[in-house]
N, C-alpha and C positions, 0 to 999 in steps of 0.2 A: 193488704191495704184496703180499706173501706172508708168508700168518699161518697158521703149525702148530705145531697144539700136539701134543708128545708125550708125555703122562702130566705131566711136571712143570716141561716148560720152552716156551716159546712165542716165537717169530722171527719177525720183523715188517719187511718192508723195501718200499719205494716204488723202482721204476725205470722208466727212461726205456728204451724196448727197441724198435729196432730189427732187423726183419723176423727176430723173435726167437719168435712166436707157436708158431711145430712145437715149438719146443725146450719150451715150457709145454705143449702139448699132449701130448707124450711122458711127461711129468710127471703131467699130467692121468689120462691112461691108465694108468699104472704106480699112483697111489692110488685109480685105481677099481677097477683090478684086485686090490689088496692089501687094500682094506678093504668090507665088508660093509655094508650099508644105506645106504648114503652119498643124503643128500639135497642135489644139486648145480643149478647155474645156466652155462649157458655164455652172456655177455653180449658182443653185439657193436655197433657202433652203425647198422649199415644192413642190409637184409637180402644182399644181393649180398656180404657178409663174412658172413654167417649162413653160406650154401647154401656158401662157401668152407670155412669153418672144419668144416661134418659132410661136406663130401667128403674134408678131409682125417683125420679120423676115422675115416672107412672105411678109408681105406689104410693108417691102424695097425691095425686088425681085421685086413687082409688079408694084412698083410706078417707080421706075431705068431705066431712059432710057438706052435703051438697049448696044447703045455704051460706059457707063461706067459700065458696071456689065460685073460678068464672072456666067454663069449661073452654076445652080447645076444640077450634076447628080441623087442623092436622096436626101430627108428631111423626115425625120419620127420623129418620138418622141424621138429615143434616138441618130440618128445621121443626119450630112450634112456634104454631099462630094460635093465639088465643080470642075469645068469639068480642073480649074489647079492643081489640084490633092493635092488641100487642102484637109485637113479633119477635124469636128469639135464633138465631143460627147456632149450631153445634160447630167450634172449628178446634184445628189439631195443631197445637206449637212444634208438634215433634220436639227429638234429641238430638238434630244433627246439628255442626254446629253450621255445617255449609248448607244447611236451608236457611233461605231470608228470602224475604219480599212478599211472602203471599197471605202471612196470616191477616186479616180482615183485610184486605184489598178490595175497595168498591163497594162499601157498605160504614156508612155511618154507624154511632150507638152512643146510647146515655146509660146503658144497663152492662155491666162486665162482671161475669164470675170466674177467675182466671184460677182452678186447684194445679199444684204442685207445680206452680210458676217459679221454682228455682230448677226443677230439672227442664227445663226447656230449653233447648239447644243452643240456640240464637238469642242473645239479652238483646242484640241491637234490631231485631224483628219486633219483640217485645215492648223497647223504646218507644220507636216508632207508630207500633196500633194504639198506645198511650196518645201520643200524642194528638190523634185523630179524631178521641171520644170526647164529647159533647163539654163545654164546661158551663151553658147557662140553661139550659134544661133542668127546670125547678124542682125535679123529682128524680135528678140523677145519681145511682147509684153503683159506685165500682167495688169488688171485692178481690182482692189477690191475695190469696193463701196457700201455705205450702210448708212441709217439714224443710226444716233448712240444710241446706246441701253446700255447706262449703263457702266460702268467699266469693262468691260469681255476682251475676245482673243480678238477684234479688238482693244480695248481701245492699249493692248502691244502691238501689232501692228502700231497705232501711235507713241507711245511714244517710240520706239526704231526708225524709221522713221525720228523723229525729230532730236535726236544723232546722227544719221550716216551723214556722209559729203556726201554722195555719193546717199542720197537721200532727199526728201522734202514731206512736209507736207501740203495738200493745204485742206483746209476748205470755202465749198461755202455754205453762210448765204441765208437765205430768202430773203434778200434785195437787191441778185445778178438778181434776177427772175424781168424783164421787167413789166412782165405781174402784180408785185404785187404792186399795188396804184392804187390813183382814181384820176385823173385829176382835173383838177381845175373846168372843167368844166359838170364834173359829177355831177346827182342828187344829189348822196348820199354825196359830197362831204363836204357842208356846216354843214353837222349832226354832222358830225365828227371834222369838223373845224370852228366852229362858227363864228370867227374873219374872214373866210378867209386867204388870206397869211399872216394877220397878227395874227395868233394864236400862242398863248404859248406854247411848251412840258410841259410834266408832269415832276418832278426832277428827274423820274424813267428812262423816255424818255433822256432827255437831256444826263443821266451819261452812258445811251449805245449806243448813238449817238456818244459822242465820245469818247469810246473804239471803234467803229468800224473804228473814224476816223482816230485814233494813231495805230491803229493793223493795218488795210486794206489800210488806204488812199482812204475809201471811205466817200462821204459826203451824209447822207440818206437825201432824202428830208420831204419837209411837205404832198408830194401826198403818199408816201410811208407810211409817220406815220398814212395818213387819212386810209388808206387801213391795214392796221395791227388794229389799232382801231376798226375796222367796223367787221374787221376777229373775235377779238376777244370778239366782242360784240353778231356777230349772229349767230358764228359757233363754239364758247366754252363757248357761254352762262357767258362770263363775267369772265371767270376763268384764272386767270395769269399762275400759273401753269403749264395746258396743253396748253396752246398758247409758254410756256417757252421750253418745251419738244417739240413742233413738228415745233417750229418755231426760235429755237434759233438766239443770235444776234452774236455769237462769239464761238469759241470750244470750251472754257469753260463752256459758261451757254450752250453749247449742252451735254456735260458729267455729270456737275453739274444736270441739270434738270431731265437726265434721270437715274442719279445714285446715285444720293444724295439726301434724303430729307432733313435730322437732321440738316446744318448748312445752312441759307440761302444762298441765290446767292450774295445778297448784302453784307453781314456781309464779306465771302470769296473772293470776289471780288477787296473789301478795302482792306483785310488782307495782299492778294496778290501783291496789287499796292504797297504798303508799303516794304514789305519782297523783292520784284524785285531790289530793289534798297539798301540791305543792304550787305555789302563788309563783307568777311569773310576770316579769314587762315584755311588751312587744314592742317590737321596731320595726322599722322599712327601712330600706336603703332608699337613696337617688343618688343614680348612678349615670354619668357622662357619660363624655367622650375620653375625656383626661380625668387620672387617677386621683388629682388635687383637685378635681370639680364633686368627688364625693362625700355626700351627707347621707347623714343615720339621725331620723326624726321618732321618736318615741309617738307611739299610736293606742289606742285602746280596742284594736281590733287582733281578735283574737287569731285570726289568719294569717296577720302578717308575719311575713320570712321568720324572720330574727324572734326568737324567743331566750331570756334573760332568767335563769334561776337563780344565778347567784351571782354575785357582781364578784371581779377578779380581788384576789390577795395578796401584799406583796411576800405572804409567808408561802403563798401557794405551788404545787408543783402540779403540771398540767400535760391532758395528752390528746390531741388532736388530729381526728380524725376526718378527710378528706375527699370526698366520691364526686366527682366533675359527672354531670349529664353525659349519659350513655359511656359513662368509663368503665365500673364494672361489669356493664351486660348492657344489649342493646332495647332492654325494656327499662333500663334505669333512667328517664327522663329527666330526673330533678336532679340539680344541684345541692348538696347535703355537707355541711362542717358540722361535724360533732364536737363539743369538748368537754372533757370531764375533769375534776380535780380530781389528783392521785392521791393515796395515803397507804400504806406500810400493809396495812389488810384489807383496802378495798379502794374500787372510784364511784364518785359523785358527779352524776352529769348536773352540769352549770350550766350550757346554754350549745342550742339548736335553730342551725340555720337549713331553711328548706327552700328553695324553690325553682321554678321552671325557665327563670328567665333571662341570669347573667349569661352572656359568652364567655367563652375563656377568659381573656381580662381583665375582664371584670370580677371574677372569679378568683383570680389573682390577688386582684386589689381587697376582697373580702377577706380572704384566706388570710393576708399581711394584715387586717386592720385588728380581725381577732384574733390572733397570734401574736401581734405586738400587744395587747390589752392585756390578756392573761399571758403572758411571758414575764413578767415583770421578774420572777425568781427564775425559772425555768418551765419550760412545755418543748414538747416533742410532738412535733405536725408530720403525719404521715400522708400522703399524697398520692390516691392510680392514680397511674401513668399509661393505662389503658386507654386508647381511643384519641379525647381531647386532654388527656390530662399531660401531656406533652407540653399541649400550646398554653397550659397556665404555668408551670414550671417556667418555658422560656420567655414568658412574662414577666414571671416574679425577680427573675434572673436580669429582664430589660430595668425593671423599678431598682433593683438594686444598687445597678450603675449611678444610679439619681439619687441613690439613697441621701448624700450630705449637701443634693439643692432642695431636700423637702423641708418646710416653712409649715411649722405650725401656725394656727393663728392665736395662739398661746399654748403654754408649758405647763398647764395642770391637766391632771392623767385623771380622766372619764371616759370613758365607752364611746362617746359623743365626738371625741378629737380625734378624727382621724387620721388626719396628718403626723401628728405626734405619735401614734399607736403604729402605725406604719413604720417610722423611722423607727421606733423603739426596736422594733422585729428584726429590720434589717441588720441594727447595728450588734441586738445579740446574738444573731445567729452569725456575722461577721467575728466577734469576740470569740465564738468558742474556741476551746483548745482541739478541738479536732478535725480545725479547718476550715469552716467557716460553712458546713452545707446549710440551705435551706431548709431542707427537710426529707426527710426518708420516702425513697422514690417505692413504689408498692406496683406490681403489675399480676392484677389477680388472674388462678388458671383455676380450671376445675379443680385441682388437688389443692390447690391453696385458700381458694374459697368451702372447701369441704372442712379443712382444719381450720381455720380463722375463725367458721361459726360454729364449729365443735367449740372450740373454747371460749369462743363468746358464750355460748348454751351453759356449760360448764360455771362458767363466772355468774350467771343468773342466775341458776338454782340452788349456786352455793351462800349465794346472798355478796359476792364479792365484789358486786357491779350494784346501784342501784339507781335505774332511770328513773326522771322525772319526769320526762317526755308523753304526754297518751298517745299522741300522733307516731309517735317509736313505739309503744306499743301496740297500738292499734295493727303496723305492721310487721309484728311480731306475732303475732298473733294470726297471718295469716302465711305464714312459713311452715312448708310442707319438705318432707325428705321423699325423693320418688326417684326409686331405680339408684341413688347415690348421688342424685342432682339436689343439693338443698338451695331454697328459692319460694319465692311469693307463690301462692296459688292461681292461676286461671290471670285474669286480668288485674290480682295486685301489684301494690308495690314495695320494692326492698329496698329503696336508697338508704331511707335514714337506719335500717339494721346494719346495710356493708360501711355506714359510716361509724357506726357507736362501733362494731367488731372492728374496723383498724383501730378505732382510738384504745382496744385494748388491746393491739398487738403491739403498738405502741409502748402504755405503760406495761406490759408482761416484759418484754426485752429492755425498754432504756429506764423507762421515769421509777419502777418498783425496787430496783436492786438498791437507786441513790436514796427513796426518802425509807426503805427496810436499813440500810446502812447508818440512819439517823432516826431512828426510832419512831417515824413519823407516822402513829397511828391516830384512825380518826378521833379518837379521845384526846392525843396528847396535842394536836394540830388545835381543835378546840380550847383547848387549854394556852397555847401561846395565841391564839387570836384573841380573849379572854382578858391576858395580860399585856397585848400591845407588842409582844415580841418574846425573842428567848435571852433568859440573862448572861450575859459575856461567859461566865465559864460555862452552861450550857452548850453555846459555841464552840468555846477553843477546845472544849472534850470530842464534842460531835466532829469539828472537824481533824482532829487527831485519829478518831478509830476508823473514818472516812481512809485516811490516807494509808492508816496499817492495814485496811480494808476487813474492818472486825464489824460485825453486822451487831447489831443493839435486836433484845430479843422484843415483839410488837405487842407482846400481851404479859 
């Protein structure tokens, strides 16, 4: 991240920066040399990068012709004063995560160069000397750079960076380095390029060729792919992998690589392109004291809870998924309804509710208001029952009771009528033929959350799942498998993933067998939305082979 202000404008960007450290420290030297008083920090996070980083400092003293440097009065290991009465301290973040409190403690600064500020122990040490440096010092200047390590405190760091108007995000790929390719008319070159210029990419090649060209507006070349090729032939021994982790092509496959194993890069990558481009409404809830005091206002802010892909069908069959704050694990804070429309060979998520704030029944009442919405044909709400997911069950159980004194304030079926949507839920889930449950009670264990996202994984890279969600992606994409524990990285989070994996355990046992049993593929589903319904013998055939239980083949 680099913040300078110059009188009236201020630049702000977060990057990922590979053995890029001299080129800030040139930088470093050239604003200490040009400005006066500067109260600065050089932060590293071990000392053996300390004693590196002021050797390298000398050798800009040393190399600097004299008429552009301002020489120093000291340099020692923990500081440099320079003779315009700059001043700079050497300090160390460390890698523990239980040190805090002492990195710049008792010293102001408007000057920060912070190298490899994602390996440093403590993000909320790192927070905090943020928050202490200078913000109207008209010549101040911060730098925090680092190869990226995973999901941790720098990852928030970009990703707050990215939101803000007032600053920018810059990520520099391997492909930016001059020095990485073989000429055409290098030895090695033909090893690697057997055609020559007229050699093929691999399809692996070609699809992060151009993501670099649609993100960057860069065109790699073939001397470029000869030299990546050759890297990753005689210096990772053939391993994609670690060639993906220390050489990424984009800041995704840099965070993916080094914080994700569990979902590949490819599988997420598609998921992503896909999800980029799908349009959504958002909503709030206002939520009471009483379940009939609830409203659902449409908003234009993109943060809020309730997000809307696809408004319910009454041809629709649906599968919903359920994670109450701190149900699956005790770092699952948010509240998360997943739900998806099913279809014979795959689900479509329709709409995503996220947030930190209902109580249980409140939670209740949400869970009943989108359940009765898309239930209009059938859906299957799965619900943990770990933790508080107890006390929204014997909620929905107390609303029940009430089910036939709730009072719409009219009888036309939109998202918006809650009252009605509610009561809808109650009375089909009363109707069914198998008793009348609420919904499928879920209490995840280690072994159970190990197979739920095995076959969630599974449904995503077979293409059988397909999110619309980036906020589900996003933490997807930070799900690690370690030791046999799968789960978010460092201080992510996984609500909205244990919600999307019930809503497929969901439809994999109940909703897949009924719309495979009626041929209900997403082609043919299209096709009766299309026509406004299915034609009467349509019907009485489907539900004939329904009842001899002969399954219609989906393709």
């Amino acid at each position: 991240m680099v913040d300078v202000q110059t009188s009236d404008k201020t630049y702000i960007a977060n990057g990922f920066v590979s053995h890029n450290s001299s080129f800030f420290l040139a930088l470093d030297m050239f604003w200490a040399f040009s400005h006066k008083g500067l109260l600065g920090v050089f932060i590293t996070h071990k000392e053996e990068m300390r004693d590196d980083f002021r050797a390298t400092v000398e050798v800009f003293f040393a190399e600097t012709p004299t008429k552009y440097r301002v020489n120093y009065v000291r340099h020692n290991r923990n500081l440099l004063i320079l003779k315009n009465a700059s001043k700079f301290r050497y300090l160390i973040a460390g890698t523990s995560e239980v040190r805090k409190g002492g990195l710049g403690r008792g010293g102001a600064a408007n000057f920060v160069h912070a190298t490899e500020c994602a390996f440093y122990g403590n993000g909320d040490d790192l927070s905090e000397f943020r928050s202490q440096t200078s913000s109207l010092y008209p010549h101040r200047l911060q730098i925090y750079e680092t190869t990226a390590n995973g999901f941790n405190h720098f990852w928030d760091m970009w990703e707050v960076t990215k939101d803000d108007p007032t600053k920018k995000a810059i990520f520099i790929g391997w492909w930016r380095d001059e020095r990485n390719q073989l000429p055409v008319s290098h030895p090695f070159f033909l090893n690697y390029m057997p055609d020559g210029i007229k050699s093929t990419l691999t399809p692996l090649e070609r699809k992060r060729v151009r993501e670099v060209r649609e993100l960057y507006s860069f065109e790699i070349s073939l001397q470029q792919i000869a030299w990546y090729r050759w890297h990753m032939a005689s210096e990772k021994d053939g391993d994609q992998s670690s060639m993906d982790q220390e050489y990424p092509w984009t800041e995704s496959d840099a965070f993916v690589a080094t914080g994700s194993k569990f979902f590949t890069v490819d599988a997420m990558s598609e998921c992503m392109r896909v999800a980029k481009k799908c349009a959504f409404q958002t909503f709030r809830y206002k939520l009471g004291m009483k379940f009939e005091e609830t409203e659902l206002r449409q908003v234009k802010d993109p943060r809020a809870e309730l997000r809307i892909y696809e408004d319910a069908s009454r041809f629709g069959y649906y599968a919903l998924g359920c994670d109450p704050a701190y149900g699956s694990s005790d770092e699952a804070d948010r509240t998360v309804i997943s739900i998806w429309r099913c279809y014979a060979d795959c689900l479509v998520q329709v709409a995503e509710y996220c947030s930190p704030q209902p109580s249980t029944y409140q939670c209740a009442w949400v869970l009943a208001h989108l359940a009765g919405y898309y239930g209009v044909t059938f859906l299957m709400p799965i619900l943990e029952m770990n933790g508080p997911g107890q006390a929204v069950f014997d909620e929905l159980e107390k609303v029940r009771r009430f089910a036939s004194e709730i009072r719409p304030h009219d009888e036309n079926y939109h998202i918006r009528n809650i009252l009605q949507n509610m009561r809808h839920y109650f009375y089909k889930r009363m109707d069914n033929p198998g008793g009348g449950e609420l919904l499928y009670q879920w209490k995840t264990t280690e072994d159970l959350k190990r197979r739920a996202m095995n076959q969630f994984k599974n449904a995503i890279e077979l293409h059988r799942m397909i999110p619309r969600s980036m906020p589900l992606l996003e933490e997807m994409r930070r799900i690690v498998s370690d030791g046999g524990h799968i789960g978010a990285e460092g201080r992510a989070k996984d609500d909205r993933v244990m919600g999307a994996a019930m809503a497929y355990q969901a439809y994999n046992t109940w909703v897949q067998p009924k719309v495979k049993a009626l041929g209900l593929t997403l082609e043919k589903s299209d096709d009766i939305e299309a026509k406004g319904g299915t034609p009467p013998l349509d019907r009485i055939i489907a539900g004939y082979l329904k009842r001899a239980n002969i399954s219609l083949p989906t393709s």
